[in-house]
C-alpha positions as CSV (number, residue, x, y, z in Angstrom):
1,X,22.2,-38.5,37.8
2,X,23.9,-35.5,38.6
3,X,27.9,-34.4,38.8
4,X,28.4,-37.2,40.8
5,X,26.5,-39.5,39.3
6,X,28.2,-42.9,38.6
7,X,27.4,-46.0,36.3
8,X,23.9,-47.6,36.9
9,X,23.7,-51.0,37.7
10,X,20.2,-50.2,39.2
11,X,17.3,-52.9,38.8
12,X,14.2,-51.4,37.7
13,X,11.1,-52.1,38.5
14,X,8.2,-53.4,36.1
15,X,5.5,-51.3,34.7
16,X,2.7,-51.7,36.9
17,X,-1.1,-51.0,36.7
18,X,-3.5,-49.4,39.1
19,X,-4.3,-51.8,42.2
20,X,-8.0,-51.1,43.7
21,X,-8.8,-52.0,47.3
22,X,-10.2,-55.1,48.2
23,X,-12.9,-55.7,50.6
24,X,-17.0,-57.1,50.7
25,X,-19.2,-54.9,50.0
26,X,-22.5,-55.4,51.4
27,X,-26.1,-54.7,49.9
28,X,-28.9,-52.8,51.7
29,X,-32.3,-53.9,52.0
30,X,-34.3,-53.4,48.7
31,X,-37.2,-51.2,48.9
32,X,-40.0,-52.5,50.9
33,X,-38.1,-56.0,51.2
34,X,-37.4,-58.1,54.6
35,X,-33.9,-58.8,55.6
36,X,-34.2,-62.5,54.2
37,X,-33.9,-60.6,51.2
38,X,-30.7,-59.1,51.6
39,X,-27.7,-60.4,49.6
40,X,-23.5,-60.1,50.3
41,X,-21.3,-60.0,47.7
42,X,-17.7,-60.5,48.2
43,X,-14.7,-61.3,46.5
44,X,-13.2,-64.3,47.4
45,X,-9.9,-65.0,45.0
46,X,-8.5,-63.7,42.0
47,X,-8.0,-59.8,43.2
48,X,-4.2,-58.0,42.3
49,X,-3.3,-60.6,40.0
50,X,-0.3,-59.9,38.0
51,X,0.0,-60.8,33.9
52,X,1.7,-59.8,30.9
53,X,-0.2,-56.7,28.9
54,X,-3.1,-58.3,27.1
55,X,-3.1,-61.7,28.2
56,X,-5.2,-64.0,30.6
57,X,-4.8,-64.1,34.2
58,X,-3.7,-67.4,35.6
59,X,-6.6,-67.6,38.1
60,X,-10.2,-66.9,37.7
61,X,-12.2,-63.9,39.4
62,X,-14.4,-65.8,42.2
63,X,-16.9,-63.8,44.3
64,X,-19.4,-65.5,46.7
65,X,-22.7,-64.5,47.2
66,X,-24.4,-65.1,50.8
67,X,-27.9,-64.2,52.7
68,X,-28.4,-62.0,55.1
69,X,-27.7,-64.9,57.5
70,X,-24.3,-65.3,56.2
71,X,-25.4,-68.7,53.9
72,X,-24.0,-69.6,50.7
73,X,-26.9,-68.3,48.3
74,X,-27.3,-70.7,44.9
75,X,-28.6,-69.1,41.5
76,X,-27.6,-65.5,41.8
77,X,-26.9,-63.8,38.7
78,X,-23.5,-62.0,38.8
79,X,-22.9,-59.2,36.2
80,X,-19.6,-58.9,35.2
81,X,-18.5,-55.8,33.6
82,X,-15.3,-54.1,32.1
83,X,-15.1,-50.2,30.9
84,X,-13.2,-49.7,27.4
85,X,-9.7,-50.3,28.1
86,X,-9.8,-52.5,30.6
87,X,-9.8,-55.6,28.8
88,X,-11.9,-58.7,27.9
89,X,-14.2,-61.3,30.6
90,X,-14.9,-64.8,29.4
91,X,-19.0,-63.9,29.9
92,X,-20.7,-60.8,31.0
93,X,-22.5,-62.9,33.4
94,X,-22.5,-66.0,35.3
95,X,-24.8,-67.6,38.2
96,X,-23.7,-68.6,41.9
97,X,-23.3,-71.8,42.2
98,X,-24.3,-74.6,45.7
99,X,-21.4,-73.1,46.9
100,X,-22.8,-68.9,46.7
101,X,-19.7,-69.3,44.0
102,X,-19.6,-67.1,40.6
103,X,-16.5,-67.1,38.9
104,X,-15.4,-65.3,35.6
105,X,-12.0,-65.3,33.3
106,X,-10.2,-62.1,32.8
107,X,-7.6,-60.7,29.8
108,X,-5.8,-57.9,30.3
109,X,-5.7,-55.3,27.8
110,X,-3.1,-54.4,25.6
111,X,-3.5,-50.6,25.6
112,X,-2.1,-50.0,29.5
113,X,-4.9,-48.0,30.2
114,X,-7.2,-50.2,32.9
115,X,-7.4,-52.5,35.4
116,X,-10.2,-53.0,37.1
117,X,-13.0,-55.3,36.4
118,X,-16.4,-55.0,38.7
119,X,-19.0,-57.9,39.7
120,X,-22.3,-57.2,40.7
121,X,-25.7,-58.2,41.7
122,X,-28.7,-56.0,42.7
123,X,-27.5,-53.2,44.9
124,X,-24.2,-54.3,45.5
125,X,-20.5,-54.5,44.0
126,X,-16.9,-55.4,44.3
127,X,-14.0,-54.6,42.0
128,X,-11.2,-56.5,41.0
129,X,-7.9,-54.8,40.3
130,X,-4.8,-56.5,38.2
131,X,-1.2,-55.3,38.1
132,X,0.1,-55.2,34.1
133,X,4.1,-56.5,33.4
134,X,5.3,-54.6,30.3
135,X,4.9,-51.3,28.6
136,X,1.9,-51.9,26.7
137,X,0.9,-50.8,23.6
138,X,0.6,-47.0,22.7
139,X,-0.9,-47.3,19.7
140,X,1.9,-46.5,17.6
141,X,0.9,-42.9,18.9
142,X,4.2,-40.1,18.7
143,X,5.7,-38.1,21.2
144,X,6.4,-34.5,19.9
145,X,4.9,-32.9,16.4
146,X,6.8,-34.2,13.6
147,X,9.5,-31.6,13.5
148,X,10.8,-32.0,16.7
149,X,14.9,-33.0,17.4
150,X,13.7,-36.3,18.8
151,X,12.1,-37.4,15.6
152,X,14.7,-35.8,13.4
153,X,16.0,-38.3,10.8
154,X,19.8,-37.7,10.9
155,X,20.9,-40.3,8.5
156,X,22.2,-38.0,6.0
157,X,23.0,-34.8,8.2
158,X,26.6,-33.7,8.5
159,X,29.4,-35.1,10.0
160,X,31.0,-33.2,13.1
161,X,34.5,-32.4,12.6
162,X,35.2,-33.7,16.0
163,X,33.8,-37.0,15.9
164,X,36.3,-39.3,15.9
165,X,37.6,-37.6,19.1
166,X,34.4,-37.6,20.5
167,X,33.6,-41.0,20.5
168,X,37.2,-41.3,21.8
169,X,35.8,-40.0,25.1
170,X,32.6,-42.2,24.8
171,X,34.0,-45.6,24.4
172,X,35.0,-47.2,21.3
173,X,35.6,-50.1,22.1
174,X,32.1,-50.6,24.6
175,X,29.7,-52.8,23.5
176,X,26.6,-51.4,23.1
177,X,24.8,-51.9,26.1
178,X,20.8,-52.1,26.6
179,X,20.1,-51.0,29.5
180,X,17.1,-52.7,29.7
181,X,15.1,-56.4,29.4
182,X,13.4,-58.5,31.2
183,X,14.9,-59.5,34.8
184,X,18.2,-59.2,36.2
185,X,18.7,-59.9,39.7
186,X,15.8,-61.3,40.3
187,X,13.9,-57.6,39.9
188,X,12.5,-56.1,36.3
189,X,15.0,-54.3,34.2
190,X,14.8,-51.1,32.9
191,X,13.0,-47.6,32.9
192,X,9.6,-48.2,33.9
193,X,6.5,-45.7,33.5
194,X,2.9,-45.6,34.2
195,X,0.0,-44.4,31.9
196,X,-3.0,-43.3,33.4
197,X,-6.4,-41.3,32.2
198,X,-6.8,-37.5,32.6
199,X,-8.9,-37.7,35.7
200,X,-6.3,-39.3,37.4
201,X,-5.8,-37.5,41.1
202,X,-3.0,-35.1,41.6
203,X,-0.8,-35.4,44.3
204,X,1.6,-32.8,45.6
205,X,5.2,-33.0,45.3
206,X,8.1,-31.3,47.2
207,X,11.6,-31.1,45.4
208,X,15.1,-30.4,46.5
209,X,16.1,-28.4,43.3
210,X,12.4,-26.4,43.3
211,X,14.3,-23.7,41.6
212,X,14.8,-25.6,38.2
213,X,11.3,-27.9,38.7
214,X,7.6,-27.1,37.8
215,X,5.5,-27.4,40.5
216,X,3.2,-29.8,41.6
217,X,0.3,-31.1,42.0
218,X,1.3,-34.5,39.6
219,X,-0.9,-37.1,38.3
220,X,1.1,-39.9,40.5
221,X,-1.4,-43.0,41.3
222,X,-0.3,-44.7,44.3
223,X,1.2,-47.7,43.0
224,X,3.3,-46.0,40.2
225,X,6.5,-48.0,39.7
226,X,10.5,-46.4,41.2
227,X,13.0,-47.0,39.3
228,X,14.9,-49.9,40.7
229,X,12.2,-50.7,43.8
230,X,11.0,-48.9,46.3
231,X,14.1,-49.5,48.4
232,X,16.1,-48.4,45.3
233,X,19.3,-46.4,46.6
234,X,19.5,-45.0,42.6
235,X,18.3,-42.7,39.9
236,X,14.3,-43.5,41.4
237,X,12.6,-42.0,38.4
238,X,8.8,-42.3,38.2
239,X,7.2,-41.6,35.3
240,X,3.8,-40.8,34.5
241,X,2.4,-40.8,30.6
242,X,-1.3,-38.3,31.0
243,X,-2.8,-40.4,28.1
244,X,-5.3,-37.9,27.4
245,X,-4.1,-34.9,27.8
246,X,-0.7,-36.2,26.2
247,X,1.4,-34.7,29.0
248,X,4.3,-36.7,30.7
249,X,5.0,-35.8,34.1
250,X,8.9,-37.0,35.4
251,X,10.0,-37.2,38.3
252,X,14.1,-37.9,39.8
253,X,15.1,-39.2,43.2
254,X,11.4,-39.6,44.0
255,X,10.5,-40.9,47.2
256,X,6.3,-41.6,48.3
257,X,4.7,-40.9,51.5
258,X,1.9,-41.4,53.4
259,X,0.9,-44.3,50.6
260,X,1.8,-42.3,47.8
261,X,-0.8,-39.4,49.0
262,X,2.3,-37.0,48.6
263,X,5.9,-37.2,47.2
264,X,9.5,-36.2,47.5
265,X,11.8,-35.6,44.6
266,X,15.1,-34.2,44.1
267,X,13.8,-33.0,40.8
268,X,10.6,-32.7,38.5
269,X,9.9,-31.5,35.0
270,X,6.4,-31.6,32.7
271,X,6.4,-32.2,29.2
272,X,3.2,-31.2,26.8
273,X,3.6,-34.0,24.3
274,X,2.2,-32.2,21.6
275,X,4.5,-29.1,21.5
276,X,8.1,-28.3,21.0
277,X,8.3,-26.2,23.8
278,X,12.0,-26.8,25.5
279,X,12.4,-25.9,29.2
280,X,14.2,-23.2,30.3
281,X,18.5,-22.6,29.4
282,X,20.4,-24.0,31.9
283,X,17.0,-26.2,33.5
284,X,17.6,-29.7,34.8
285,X,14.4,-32.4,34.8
286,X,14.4,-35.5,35.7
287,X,17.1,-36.2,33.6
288,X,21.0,-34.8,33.7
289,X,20.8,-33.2,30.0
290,X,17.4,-31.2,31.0
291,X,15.8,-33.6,28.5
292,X,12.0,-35.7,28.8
293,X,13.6,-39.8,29.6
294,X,10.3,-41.4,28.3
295,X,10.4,-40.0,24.6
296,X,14.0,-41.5,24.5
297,X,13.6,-45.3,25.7
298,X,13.1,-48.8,24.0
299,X,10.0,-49.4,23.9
300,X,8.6,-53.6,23.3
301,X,5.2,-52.1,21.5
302,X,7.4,-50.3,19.1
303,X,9.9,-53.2,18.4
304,X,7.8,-55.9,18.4
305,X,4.3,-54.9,17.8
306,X,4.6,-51.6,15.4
307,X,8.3,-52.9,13.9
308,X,9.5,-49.1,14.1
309,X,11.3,-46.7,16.3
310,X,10.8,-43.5,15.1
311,X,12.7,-41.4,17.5
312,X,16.3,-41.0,18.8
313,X,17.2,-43.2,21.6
314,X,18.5,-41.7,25.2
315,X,22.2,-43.2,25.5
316,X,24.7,-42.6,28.5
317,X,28.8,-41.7,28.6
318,X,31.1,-42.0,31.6
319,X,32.7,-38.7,31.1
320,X,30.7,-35.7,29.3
321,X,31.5,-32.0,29.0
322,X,30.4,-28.7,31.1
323,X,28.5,-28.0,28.1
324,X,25.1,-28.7,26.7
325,X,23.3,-28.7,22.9
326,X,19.9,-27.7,22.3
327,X,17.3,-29.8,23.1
328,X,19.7,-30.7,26.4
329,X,18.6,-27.8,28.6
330,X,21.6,-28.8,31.2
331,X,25.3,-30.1,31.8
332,X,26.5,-32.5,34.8
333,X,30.1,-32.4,34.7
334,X,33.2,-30.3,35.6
335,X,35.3,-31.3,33.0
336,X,35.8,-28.8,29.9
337,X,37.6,-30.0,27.2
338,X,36.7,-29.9,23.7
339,X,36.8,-33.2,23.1
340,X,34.3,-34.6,25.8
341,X,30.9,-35.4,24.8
342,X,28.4,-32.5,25.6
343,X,25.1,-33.0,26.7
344,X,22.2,-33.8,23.8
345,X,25.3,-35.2,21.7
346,X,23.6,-37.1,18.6
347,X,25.8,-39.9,17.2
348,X,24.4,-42.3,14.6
349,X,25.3,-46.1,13.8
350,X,27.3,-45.7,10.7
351,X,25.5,-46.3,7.3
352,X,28.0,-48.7,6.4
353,X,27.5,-51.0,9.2
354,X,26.1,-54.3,8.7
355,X,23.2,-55.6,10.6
356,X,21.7,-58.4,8.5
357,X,22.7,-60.6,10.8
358,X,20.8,-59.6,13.9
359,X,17.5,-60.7,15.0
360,X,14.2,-58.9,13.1
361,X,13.8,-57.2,16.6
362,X,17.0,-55.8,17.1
363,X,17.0,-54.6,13.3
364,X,14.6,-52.3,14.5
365,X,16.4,-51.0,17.0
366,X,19.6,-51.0,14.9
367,X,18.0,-49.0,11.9
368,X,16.5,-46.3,14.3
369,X,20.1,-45.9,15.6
370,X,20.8,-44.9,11.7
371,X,17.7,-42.9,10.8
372,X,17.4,-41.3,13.9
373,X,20.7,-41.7,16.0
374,X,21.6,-41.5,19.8
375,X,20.8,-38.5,22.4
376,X,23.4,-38.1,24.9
377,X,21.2,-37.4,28.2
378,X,23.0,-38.9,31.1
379,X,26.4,-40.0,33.1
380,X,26.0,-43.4,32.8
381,X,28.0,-46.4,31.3
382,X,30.1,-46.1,27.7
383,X,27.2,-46.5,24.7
384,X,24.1,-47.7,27.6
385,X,20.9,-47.0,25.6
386,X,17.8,-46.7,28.1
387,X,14.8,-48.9,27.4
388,X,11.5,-49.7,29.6
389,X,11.3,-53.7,31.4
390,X,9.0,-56.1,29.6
391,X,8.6,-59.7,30.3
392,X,8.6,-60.6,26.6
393,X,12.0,-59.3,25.8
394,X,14.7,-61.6,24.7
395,X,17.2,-61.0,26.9
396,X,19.6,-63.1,25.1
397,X,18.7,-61.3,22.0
398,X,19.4,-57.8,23.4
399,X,22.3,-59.0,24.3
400,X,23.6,-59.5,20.7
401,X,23.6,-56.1,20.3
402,X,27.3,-55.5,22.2
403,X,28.5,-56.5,19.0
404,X,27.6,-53.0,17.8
405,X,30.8,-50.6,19.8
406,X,31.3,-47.1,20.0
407,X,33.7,-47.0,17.0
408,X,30.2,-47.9,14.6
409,X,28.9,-44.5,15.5
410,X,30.0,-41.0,14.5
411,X,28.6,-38.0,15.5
412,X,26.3,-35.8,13.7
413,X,27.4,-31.9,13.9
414,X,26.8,-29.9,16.8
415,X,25.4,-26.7,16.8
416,X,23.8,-23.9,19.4
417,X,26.5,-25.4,22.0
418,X,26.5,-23.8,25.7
419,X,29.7,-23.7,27.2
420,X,30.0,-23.4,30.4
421,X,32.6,-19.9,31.4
């Protein structure tokens, strides 16, 4: 958001994978063969199926295999194949039944990093294309080297001498919010993002605020999720995680055209995962504080699969100050007294609090807000922490956490402040 920016209630849309197009394709005469001889192979069901990150999708892949006179065809062989990352088929082949019917089961992968699935028979193909719910699994795999702020343990760094006023102005008695779950609605909630391979296309991107953006082209497939829908009227973030470059490409107020072959955004920032590299004083991104979003959300591979967050989470106050703390790059507020929250404010969840009490999954998050704390990176609601949607969140169980308030956290000194003259 920027200086006008007002509490989210946005509904955010799932993480999605890529979506290929659908169509028969037909074979050409072998060499030397008659036109008896010539086979069609088309897909008949299963195509842009939509499942959870490595499980089974609810239908099976069916193609159908005719002659060049358009009859079913029995006891074709049909190779089914799947690249690394793409997940698992029931067989790698299967025959055409009376029907010019083959059919094969397909799991999704885990890793978020394919989708497509391709059956085949001499000279001709088709491929299938599934859309993922979740985050998917990163492997456990860092943002940042290992002495960057993000992944700064602050557990035992000192207190600011203005804390108590600054969580005053940051709501002491708000629950802790996640900003993030399953569905609310009836659309996905959270901050979704989109992982795709190096040789993913580049698409250019025009920006309202070019002057504090780096340019275009970005790696945005065409069926990269918005933030809250395509008919989203909010933040519209779309993020996109380069998994083999380790780049993450961000984008605000981002609006597709002509099918996503281009984009306009209000603003756009790129992030080299692997250095500590900030962007430049006084900068914006795709975020109000001038700060990456993806490095700072809830992730449901990190809670529930790895058990660890190992970063500081990306939390949200009503009222912040025209001033900013390294990492934040960037303010979004007029007001100017000492004892609003600055952006890239790190509070912690006091040592002293007890979470015994909470579920094993929100212990995780609960003990990185210790270890690692809160970034301030947003005008948002009192104490919202961002996370990415996933189907398999407890949404009850997140919910537990508004127990936790803004008079559990103190903040950990500030220094390097910008003020704004």
């Amino acid at each position: 958001m920027r200086v006008s920016s007002v509490v989210k209630t946005t509904i955010l849309l799932a993480i999605a994978a890529a979506c290929a197009a659908a169509g028969p394709t037909t074979t050409t005469p072998p060499p030397g063969g008659g036109g008896s001889d010539t086979l069609t192979l088309s897909k008949v069901s299963g195509d842009a199926q939509q499942a959870t990150m490595g499980a089974a999708l609810a239908a099976p892949l069916v193609v159908l295999v005719v002659d060049a006179k358009g009859a079913p065809t029995s006891g074709v062989t049909v190779a089914w194949s799947a690249a690394p990352g793409n997940g698992a088929l029931s067989a790698g082949t299967s025959v055409s039944d009376a029907s010019g019917h083959a059919s094969a089961r397909w799991t999704l992968d885990a890793t978020y990093l394919g989708t497509s699935v391709t059956a085949a028979i001499p000279n001709a193909s088709v491929t299938f294309s599934a859309l993922g719910n979740g985050s998917g699994d990163l492997g456990g795999r860092p943002f940042f080297p290992a002495d960057n702020p993000w992944r700064a343990d602050v557990s035992s760094a000192p207190l600011d001498g203005n804390s108590a006023n600054l969580i005053a102005s940051c709501g002491p008695s708000a629950g802790l919010h996640p900003d993030f779950g399953t569905v609310y609605a009836g659309a996905p909630n959270g901050i979704p993002y989109v992982v795709v391979h190096g040789n993913q296309s580049r698409v250019p991107v025009s920006f309202t605020y070019a002057d504090e953006s780096d340019p275009g082209p970005y790696p945005i497939p065409p069926y990269a999720p918005i933030e809250g829908g395509p008919s989203s009227t909010g933040d519209r973030h779309v993020i996109v995680l380069d998994a083999d470059n380790w780049k993450l490409y961000e984008l605000y107020a981002a609006y597709p055209a002509s099918g996503g072959a281009r984009w306009a955004s209000g603003s756009g920032a790129i992030f080299d995962l692997t250095s500590n590299a900030l962007r430049p004083a006084g900068w914006t991104s795709a975020d109000a504080a001038g700060l990456p979003i993806l490095p700072g959300l809830v992730r449901y591979d990190e809670v529930a699969i790895h058990h660890a967050i190992e970063h500081a989470i990306r939390f949200t106050c009503v009222h912040t100050r025209k001033a900013y703390i390294p990492p934040a790059r960037h303010w979004a507020s007029t007001l100017t007294g000492a004892n609003y929250a600055p952006m890239g404010m790190r509070v912690r969840l006091k040592a002293g609090v007890d979470i015994s009490a909470y579920s094993a999954s929100n212990q995780v998050i609960l003990r990185a807000l210790k270890k690692y704390g809160m970034i301030l990176a947003d005008n948002g609601a009192d104490m919202m922490i961002g996370g990415a949607p996933d189907p398999r969140w407890s949404d009850d169980d997140l919910h537990n956490l508004t127990h936790i308030h803004g008079s559990d956290f103190e903040v950990v000194q500030m220094n390097g402040m910008v003020v704004s003259p």
